[in-house]
N, C-alpha and C positions, 0 to 999 in steps of 0.2 A: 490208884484211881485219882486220888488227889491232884498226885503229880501231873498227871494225863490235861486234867482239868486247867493246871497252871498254864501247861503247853499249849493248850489252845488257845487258851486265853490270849496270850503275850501274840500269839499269831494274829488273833485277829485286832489286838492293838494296834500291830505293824500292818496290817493291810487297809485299816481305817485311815492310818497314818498317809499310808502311800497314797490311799484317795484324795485324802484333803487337799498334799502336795500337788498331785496331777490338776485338780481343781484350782487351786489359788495359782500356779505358776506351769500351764501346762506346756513351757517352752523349758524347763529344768533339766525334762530328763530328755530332751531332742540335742539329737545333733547341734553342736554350734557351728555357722554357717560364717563363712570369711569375710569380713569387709573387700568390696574392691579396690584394687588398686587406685591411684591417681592418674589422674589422665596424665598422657606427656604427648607434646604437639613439637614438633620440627618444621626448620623448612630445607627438604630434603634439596629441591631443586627450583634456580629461575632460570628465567627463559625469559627472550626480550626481542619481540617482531616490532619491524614496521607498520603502521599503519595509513590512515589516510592522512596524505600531506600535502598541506598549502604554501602558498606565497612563504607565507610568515611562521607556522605553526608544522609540527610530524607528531602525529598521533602514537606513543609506543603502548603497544598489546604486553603486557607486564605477566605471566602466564606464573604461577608460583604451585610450587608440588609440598604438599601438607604432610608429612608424617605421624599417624597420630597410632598411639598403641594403651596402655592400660584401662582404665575405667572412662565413662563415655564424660567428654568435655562439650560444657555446656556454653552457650551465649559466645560461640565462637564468631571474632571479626578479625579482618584481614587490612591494614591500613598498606597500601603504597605511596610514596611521594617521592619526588623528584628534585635533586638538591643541585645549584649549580655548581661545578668543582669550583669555579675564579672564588665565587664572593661565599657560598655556602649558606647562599640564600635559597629559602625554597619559591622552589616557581611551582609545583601544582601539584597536589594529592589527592586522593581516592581512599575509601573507604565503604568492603563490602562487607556484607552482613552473611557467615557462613552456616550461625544454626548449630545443632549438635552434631557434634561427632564421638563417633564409636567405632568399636573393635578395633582391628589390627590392620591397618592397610593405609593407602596414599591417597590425598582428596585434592583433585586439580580445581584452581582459582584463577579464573582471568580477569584481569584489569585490564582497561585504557586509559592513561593518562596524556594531556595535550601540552607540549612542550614549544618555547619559540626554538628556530631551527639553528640560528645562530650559537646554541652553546654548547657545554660537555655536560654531562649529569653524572650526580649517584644514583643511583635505583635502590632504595631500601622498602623493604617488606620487611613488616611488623604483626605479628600476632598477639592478639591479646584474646583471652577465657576470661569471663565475666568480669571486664574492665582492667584487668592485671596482664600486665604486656608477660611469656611466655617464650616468644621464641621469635629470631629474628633474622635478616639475612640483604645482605648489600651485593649491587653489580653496579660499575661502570660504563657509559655509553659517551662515546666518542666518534664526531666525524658527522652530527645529526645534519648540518648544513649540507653534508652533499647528497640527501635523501633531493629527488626529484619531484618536484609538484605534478599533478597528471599532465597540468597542459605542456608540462617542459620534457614530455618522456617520449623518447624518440633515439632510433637507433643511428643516425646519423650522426658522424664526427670527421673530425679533421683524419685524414688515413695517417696511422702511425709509421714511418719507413724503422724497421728491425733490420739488425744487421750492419747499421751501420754508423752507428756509435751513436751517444745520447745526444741529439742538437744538430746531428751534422747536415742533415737532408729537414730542412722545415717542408711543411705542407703548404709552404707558397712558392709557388718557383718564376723568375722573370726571366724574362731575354729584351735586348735592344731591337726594338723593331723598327727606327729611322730614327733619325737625329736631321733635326733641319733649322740651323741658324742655331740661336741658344735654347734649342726645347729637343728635349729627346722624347720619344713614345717608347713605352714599355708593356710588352705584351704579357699579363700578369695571367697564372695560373694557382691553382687551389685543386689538392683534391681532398675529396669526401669520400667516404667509405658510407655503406648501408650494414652495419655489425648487429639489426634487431630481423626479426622476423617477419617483417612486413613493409611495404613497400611507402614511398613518401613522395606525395606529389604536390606539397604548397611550401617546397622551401625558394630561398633567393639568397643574393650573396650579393652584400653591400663591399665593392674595393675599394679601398682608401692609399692614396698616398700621401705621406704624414713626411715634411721636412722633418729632420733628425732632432736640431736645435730647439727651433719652434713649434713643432709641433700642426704648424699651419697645413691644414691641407688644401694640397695642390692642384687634386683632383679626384674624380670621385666617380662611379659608375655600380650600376646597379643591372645585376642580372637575373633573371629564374632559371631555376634548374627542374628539367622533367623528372620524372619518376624515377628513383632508383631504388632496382630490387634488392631483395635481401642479400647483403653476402659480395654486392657489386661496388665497385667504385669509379665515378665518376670525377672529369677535369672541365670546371666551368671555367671561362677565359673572360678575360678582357682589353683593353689599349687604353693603359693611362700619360696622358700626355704632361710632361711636369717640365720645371726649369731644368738646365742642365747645370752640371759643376756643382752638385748639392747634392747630399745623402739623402734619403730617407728611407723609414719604415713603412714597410708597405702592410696592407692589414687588410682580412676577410671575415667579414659578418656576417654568419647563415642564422638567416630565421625560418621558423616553422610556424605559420599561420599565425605570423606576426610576434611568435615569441622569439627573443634571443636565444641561441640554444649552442651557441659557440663562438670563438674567435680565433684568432690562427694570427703569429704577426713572421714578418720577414725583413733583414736587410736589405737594401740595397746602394751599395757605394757609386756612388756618378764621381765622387770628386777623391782623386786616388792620393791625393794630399794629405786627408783626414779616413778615419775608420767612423762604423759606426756599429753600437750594439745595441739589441732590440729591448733589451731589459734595464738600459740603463741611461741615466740620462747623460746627455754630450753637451757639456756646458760650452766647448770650444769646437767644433765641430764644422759649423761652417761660419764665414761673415756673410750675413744677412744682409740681402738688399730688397725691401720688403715690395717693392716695386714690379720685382717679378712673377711675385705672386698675386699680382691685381687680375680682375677679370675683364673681358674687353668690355663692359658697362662701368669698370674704375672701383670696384668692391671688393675690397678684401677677401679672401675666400676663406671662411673656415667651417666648420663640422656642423652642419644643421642632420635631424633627424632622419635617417633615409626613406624618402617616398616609393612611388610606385612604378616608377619610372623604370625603364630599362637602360636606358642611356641619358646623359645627360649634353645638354647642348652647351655649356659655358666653356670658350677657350681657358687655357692654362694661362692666361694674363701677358702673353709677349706681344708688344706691339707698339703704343704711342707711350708709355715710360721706357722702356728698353732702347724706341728709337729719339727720343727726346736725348738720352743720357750719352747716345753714341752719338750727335751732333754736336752734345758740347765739348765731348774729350775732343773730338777731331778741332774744334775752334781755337779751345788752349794749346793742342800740342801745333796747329800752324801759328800762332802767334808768339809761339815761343821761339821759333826756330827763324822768325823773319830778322 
């Protein structure tokens, strides 16, 4: 009985015991539950559009793929900027505010940064979790100068001839169309191809003909072209009247509602004496008698801005210098011979 007595006792010692425990720490006897993870944030993928682009400036849509997986990451921001490759200077960064993230999956982040059009960049995207950079990721962009402004976007260009080797066929073609005394006329062609989706009716094409040496031009004519549909190509013509026995580069300038939007240049040799090539300069090319290139008002002729005009009225300059010059040789060579 004694015994009996002790047993119960010590029992219910240990169940008073176990109460208190429960009471002063009633998380002892639960389950222990895991800390979680640490967050981890990547940058799985970039991605680099175009945007809107000006004169000076191309907007790039900076598009970044977030990988994030262990415990939720908090005070997430995304920094992009844009480094020039030459100097490794920065020209212009961004900075968005992502907020938390969690679970397991991929969180898309778009940026626009505004770059001048002129250079190459890096593209670096930077993450950082509550101030502490985390995870990072670089692209290259190259080539941003030939992004087109809107008002320069247009499916018209110079037609490329395939087929028949690089250079060989330019998109300006002449022929001799009179020659009378020392001036030949040359019937100048260009063609333009329509290579966009829609049709164009406010272009014109400025001809030039540019002495080789000099540079002087000789003559000049300006034409509009109608509408050309998608997919077509058109030959706008003209009659430039220039000195003879002189090279030059002959050249077309199509604009679109006043913008430049291409050029196109071509040889043409008059004087079989000398060559001339379109990319380079002819320091010996021709002897210059700058007289021939007078206007019949006695004005030197060179490159003013082209107007509106369709044609232009000013002779190629042969007349009262040309015949001045051929009275005096004829007077030295009889006096020489008397």
């Amino acid at each position: 009985m004694e015994r009996e007595t002790k047993l119960l006792g010590a029992a219910g010692a240990v169940l008073v015991a176990a109460a208190l425990l429960v009471a002063v720490a009633p998380g002892a006897l639960a389950d222990a539950t895991p800390d979680p993870p640490p967050s981890e944030l990547t940058v799985r993928e970039q991605t680099i559009a175009a945007g809107e682009v000006t004169g000076g400036t191309a907007t790039l849509s900076v598009r970044s793929r977030l990988s994030h997986d262990g415990g939720p990451g908090e005070n997430v921001t995304v920094l992009v900027r844009a480094v020039e490759l030459d100097t490794d200077l920065v020209a212009a960064e961004v900075t968005q505010r992502v907020g938390t993230v969690d679970g397991t999956r991929e969180v898309p982040v778009v940026q626009n940064v505004s770059v001048a059009r002129e250079g190459d960049y890096r593209i670096e995207t930077i993450v950082f979790q509550d101030g502490e950079r985390v995870a990072s990721g670089t692209k290259t962009v190259r080539g941003v100068g030939g992004l087109q402004p809107a008002y320069a976007r247009t499916g018209v260009e110079f037609h490329s001839f395939e087929g028949f080797g690089s250079g060989q066929v330019p998109p300006i073609q002449f022929s001799i169309a009179e020659t009378a005394g020392s001036s030949a006329t040359l019937n100048v062609t260009a063609y333009l191809t329509n290579t966009g989706d829609l049709s164009n009716d406010q272009l014109k094409v400025t001809f030039l003909a540019r002495q080789a040496d000099s540079n002087i031009v000789a003559d000049r004519q300006v034409r509009r072209v109608g509408s050309i549909r998608p997919g077509r190509t058109t030959t706008p013509s003209t009659l430039l009247t220039v000195p003879d026995d002189y090279n030059y580069k002959l050249m077309a300038i199509v604009q679109n509602d006043g913008v430049l939007i291409g050029t196109a240049q071509a040889a043409a040799t008059l004087n079989p004496d000398q060559t001339v090539t379109v990319n380079a300069s002819n320091a010996s090319a021709d002897t210059l008698d700058t007289s021939d290139f007078e206007t019949d008002e006695g004005v030197q002729r060179t490159e003013s801005q082209p107007d509106e005009r369709t044609t232009t009225s000013a002779g190629p300059g042969f007349g009262v210098g040309v015949a001045a010059v051929a009275v005096l040789a004829v007077a030295i060579y009889t006096r020489r011979f008397q």
